[in-house]
LUMZA-152609 format. One line per 5 residues: number of its first residue (from 0); for each residue x, y, z of C-alpha. Coordinates in Angstrom, 2 decimals. Each point is the difference from the previous one (the first is absolute). Layout:
N
NUM) X,Y,Z; ... .
end
This chain:
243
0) 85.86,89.10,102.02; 3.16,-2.03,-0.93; 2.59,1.90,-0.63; 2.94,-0.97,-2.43; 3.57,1.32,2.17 .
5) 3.19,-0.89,-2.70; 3.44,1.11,0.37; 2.34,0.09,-2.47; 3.67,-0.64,1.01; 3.61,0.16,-1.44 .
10) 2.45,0.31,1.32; 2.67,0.64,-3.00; -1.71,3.22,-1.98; -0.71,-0.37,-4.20; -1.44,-3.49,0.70 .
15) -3.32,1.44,-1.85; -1.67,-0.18,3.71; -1.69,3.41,0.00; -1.03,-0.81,-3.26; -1.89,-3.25,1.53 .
20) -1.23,2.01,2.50; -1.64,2.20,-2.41; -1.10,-2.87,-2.07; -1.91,-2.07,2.25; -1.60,3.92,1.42 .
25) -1.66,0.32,-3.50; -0.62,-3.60,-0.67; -2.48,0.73,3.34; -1.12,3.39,-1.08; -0.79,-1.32,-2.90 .
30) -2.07,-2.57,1.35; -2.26,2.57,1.87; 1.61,-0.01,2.98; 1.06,3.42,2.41; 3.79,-0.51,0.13 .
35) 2.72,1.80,1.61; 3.59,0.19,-0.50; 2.05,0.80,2.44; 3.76,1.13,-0.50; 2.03,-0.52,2.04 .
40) 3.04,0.92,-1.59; 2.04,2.98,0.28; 0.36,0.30,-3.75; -3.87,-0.34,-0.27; 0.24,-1.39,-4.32 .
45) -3.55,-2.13,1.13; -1.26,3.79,0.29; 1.56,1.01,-2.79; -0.71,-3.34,-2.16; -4.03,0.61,0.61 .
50) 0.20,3.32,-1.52; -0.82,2.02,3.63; 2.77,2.71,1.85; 2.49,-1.81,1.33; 1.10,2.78,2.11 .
55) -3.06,0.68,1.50; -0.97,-0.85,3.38; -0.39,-3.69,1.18; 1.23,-2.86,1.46; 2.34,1.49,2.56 .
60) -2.64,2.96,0.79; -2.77,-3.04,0.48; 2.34,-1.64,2.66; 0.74,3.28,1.47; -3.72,0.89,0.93 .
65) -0.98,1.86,-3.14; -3.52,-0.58,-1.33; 0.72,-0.50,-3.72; -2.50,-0.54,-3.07; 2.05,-2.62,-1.95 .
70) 0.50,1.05,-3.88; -2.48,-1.35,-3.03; 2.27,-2.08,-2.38; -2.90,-1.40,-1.64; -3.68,-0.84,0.37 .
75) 0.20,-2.23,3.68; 3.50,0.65,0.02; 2.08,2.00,2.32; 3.61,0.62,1.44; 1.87,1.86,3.12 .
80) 2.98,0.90,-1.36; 3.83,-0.89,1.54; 2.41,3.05,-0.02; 2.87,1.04,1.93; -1.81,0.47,3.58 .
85) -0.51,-3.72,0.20; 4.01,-0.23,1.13; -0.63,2.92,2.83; 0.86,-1.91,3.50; -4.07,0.38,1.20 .
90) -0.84,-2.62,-2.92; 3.16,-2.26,0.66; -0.77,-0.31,3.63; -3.59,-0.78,-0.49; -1.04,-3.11,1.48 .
95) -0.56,-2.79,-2.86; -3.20,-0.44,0.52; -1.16,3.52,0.25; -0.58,0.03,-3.96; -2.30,-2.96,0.23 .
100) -2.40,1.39,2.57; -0.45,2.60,-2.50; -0.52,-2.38,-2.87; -2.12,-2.26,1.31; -3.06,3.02,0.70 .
105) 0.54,1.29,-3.84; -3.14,-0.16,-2.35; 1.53,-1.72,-2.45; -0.60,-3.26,-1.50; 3.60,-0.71,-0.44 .
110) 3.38,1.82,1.06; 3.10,-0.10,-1.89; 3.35,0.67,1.97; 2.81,0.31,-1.93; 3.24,-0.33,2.46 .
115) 3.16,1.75,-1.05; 3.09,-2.08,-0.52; 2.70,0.60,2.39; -1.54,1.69,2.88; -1.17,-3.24,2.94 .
120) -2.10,2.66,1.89; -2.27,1.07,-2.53; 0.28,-3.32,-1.56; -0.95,-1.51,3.45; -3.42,2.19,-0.04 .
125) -1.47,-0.92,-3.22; 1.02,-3.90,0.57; -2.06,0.07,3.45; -2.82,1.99,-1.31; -0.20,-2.57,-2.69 .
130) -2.48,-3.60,-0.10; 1.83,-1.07,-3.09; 3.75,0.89,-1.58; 1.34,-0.21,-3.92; 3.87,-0.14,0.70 .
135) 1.29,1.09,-3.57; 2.86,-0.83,-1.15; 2.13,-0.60,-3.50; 2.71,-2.10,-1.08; 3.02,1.91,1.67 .
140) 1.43,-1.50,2.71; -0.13,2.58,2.50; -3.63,0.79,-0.81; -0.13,-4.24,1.20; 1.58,0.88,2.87 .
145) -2.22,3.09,0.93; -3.20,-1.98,-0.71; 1.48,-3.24,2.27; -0.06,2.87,2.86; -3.13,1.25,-0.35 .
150) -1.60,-3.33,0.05; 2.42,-0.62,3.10; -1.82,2.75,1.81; -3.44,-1.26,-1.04; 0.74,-3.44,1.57 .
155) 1.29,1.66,3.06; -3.25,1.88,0.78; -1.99,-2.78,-0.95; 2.21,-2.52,2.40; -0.36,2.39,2.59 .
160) -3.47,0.04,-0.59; 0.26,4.21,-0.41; -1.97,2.20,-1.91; 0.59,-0.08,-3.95; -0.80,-2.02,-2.51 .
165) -1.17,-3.49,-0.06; 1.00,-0.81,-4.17; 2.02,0.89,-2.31; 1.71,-0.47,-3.41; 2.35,0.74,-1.88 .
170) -0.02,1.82,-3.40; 2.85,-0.95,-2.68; 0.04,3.80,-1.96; 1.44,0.86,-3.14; 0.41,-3.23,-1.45 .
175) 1.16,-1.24,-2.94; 0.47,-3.26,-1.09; 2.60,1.11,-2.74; 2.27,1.09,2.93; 1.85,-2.97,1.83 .
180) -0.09,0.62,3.35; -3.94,1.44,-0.40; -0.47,-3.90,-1.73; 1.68,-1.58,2.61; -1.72,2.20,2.60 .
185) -3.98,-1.23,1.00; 1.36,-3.93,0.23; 2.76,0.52,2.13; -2.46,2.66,2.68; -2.90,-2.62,-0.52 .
190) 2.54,-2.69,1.31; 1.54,2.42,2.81; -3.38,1.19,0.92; -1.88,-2.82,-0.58; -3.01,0.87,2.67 .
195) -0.32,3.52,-1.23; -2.52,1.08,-2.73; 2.03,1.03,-3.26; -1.14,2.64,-2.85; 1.83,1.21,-2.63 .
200) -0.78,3.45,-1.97; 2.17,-0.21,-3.26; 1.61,3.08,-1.36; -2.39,2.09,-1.90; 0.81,3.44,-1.03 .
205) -4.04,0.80,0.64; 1.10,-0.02,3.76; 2.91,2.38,-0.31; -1.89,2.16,-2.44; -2.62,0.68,2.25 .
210) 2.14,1.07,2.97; 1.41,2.32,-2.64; -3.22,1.58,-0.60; -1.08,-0.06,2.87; -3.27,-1.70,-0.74 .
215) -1.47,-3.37,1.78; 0.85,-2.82,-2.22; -3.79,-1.64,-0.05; -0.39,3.43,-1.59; 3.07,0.17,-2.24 .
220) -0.37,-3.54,-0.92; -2.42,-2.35,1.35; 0.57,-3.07,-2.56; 3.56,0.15,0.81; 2.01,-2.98,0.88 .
225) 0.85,1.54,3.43; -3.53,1.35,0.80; -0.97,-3.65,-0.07; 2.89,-1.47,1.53; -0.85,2.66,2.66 .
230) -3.53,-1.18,0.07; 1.01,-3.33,0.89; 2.16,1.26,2.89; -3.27,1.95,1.07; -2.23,-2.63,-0.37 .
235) 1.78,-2.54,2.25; 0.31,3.21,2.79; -3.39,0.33,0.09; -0.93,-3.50,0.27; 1.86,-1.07,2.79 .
240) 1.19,3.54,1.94; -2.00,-0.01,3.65; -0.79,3.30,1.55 .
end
């Protein structure tokens, strides 16, 4: 069985990366395939963004040796929450690729891991348990800076020939054209990036509103702009992602 491994990496927080990760989760769901997301982040919003308890046990109690039933978002959908215990010092000394060796025996089509912004250790797990990364970022310059990191890190393990992923892209979020710098944006990455595959996912209030209430958004709303600018982004993951 091929299985689809994507992280989804910030490293500046309100880039709209969690709600990628979410995205791209129900784009697959939606499709027919088992998915799970995975959240790593302390403040676990993927958990609460698909509508499940994000204070209920999860990520940090699956890397601790707990046998967990993930949560049901949605028909072939399904999410381990963040929370608090991810920052307790038995997760942040776990060795990077201890989360992937757990991944990689899941019976799941296709495994979401949203990475936190901010924290390298966590951050560090889902990236090496990952075949492909979305590095999300908007116009702000700092959230530029935080992506050019992240992708830093991806070329290291992949020059070092280390475990991790072997493609990624990044994913211009929140955009609109109407804004300066968001115009300016996609032309000047395609030039600085110029080997790396390029997606943008426009501003949509469909995206936001479904985070809000807490429902998928190929269930909120399927013939959105996003959910097809998402689909796109899905599409070219599972076309070229190798197990």
């Amino acid at each position: 069985m091929t299985q689809y491994r994507i992280a989804v990496a910030a490293r500046k927080g309100g880039v709209g990366k969690t709600t990628i990760a979410c995205g791209v989760a129900s784009v697959l769901a939606k499709q027919g395939k088992q998915v799970l997301v995975i959240d790593l982040d302390p403040q676990s919003n993927a958990a609460y963004a698909l509508g499940v308890d994000p204070t209920a046990p999860g990520t940090a109690e699956l890397l601790t040796g707990d046998q967990l039933n993930p949560l049901e978002a949605a028909s072939g959908l399904y999410v381990l929450p963040g929370g608090p215990n991810l920052t307790n010092q038995t997760v942040q000394s776990l060795h990077p690729e201890d989360l992937a060796d757990l991944v990689k025996v899941m019976p799941y089509d296709a495994v979401i891991l949203d990475c936190p912004p901010g924290n390298e250790s966590l951050e560090r797990l889902g990236l090496v348990a990952a075949q492909t990364t979305l590095v999300v970022t908007n116009a702000h310059p700092f959230a530029i800076m935080g992506a050019n990191r992240v992708m830093g890190i991806l070329e290291s393990y992949r020059n070092r020939e280390r475990r991790g992923p072997k493609q990624w892209a990044l994913v211009l979020s929140q955009i609109d054209e109407r804004r300066a710098l968001d115009k300016e944006l996609p032309a000047q990455l395609v030039q600085r990036y110029s080997d790396i595959k390029h997606f943008i996912v426009h501003q949509d209030t469909n995206l936001s509103q479904a985070g809000a209430q807490q429902i998928p958004l190929m269930d909120y709303a399927p013939r959105s702009r996003s959910a097809e600018e998402l689909t796109v982004i899905t599409r070219w993951i599972t076309e070229t992602a190798h197990n």
